[in-house]
C-alpha angles and dihedrals in degrees: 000000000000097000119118118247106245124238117265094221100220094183081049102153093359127122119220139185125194124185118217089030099152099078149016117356087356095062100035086054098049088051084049085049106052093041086053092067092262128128109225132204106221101213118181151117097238092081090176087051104041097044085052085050094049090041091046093050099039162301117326081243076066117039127356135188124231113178111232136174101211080213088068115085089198092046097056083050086052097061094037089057094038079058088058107039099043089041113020098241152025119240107156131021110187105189105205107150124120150128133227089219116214121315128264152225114200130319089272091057089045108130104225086211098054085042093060096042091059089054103041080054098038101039119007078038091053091036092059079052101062101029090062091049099051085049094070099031105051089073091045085057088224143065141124131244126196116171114188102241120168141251077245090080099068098035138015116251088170094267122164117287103244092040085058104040089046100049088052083051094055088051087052094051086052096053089056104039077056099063101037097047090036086096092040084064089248119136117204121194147167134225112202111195127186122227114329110181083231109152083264098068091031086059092048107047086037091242115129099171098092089202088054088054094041079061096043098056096036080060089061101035120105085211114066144184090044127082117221106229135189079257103058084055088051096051088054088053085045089060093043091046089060155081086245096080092037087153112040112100135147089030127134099212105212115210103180104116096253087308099133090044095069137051108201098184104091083046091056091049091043090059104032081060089052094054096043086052093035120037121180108262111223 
């Protein structure tokens, strides 16, 4: 039998936003999405970007795009209105907007402006997210969100100050938003990536080229042979966004490869001393 198996849409009949939808884990969720049966909200600043997206992936009975600044507090109403209006509900928010900020120095070069940027888009951003969602699914007595954190939230790659302590906060927010809207039927949830040579990541290490920063970051990874991608990071949302993980709720899932779970650096030493004592005789 020759005949291809068809796709169990596991979105089938759902309503989805996503906010920074336009690009990099946004875009390549709101495509799984889609495929998977779900009508998606397209919600971003890069209105160019986001309408050829929406016009790439589907019909506008399928997936629209709303432009929205995460800063904006009107804005996040508007696309969760435009949700409702255009589909009739709001089943999954997947808060997934954010910025690196400009690079450091050190705390004492640490520009207060940039500091607070990163925070209105990482956490107030996230904040509005949640809080209008919550808004619309409260009274449905059911809904799923999933905020993007980062793999810098369980352990320190020597990120930028303000990219690491907002993206624990939005853990934080997550862990709380669990247990309020627990008895609601709402499940809130984090997904926590490595390093995706999305044009997020490119932009902040200065490297355009997306194969140079795949190689940058397999050098560092405890996993090899296998590259992490924006849709590896869709397919993680895909499980939280349905009724698959019913009953997950409260978790960060940490997709790193096994990278927080090991310290190489007394291993380094260890073996650095070896050498030194005992060096190889030729």
């Amino acid at each position: 039998m020759s005949a291809a198996i068809p796709l169990t849409q596991r979105l089938a009949g759902k309503v989805a936003l996503i906010t920074g939808g336009a690009s990099g884990i946004g875009a390549s969720t709101a495509k799984l999405f889609v495929k998977h049966g779900a009508k998606v909200i397209v919600a971003d600043v890069q209105d160019q970007l986001g309408l050829s997206v929406c016009k790439e992936i589907g019909p506008e009975e399928t997936v629209f795009y709303v432009h929205c600044d995460v800063t904006c507090d009107s804005d996040v109403q508007n696309a969760v209105d435009t949700a409702i209006s255009k589909y009739g509900k709001l089943d999954i928010m997947f808060s997934n907007a954010g910025i690196s900020g400009e690079m450091e120095s050190g705390i004492l070069l640490v520009d207060n402006t940039n500091f607070k940027r990163v925070f209105d888009v990482n956490v107030y951003g996230a904040f509005l997210a949640a809080k209008h969602a919550a808004r619309v699914m409260i009274p449905a007595k059911t809904g799923c969100i999933i905020f993007t954190s980062s793999a810098v939230s369980v352990v320190s790659v020597g990120a930028t100050h303000a990219y690491v302590a907002s993206k624990h906060a939005v853990v934080g927010l997550a862990n709380n938003l669990c247990v309020e809207l627990g008895q609601y039927g709402i499940r809130v949830n984090c997904i926590s990536p490595f390093g995706v040579a999305t044009p997020i990541l490119r932009k902040g290490l200065g490297i355009m080229e997306k194969r140079k920063v795949e190689e940058l970051v397999c050098s560092a990874a405890n996993l090899k042979g296998v590259v992490l991608e924006a849709e590896d990071i869709a397919e993680a949302a895909l499980y939280l966004g349905s009724d698959d993980s019913k009953y997950v709720s409260g978790i960060n899932l940490v997709v790193d490869g096994g990278y927080s779970s090991t310290n190489p650096s007394f291993g380094m030493v260890l073996k650095s001393h070896s050498s030194s004592t005992h060096p190889s005789q030729n």
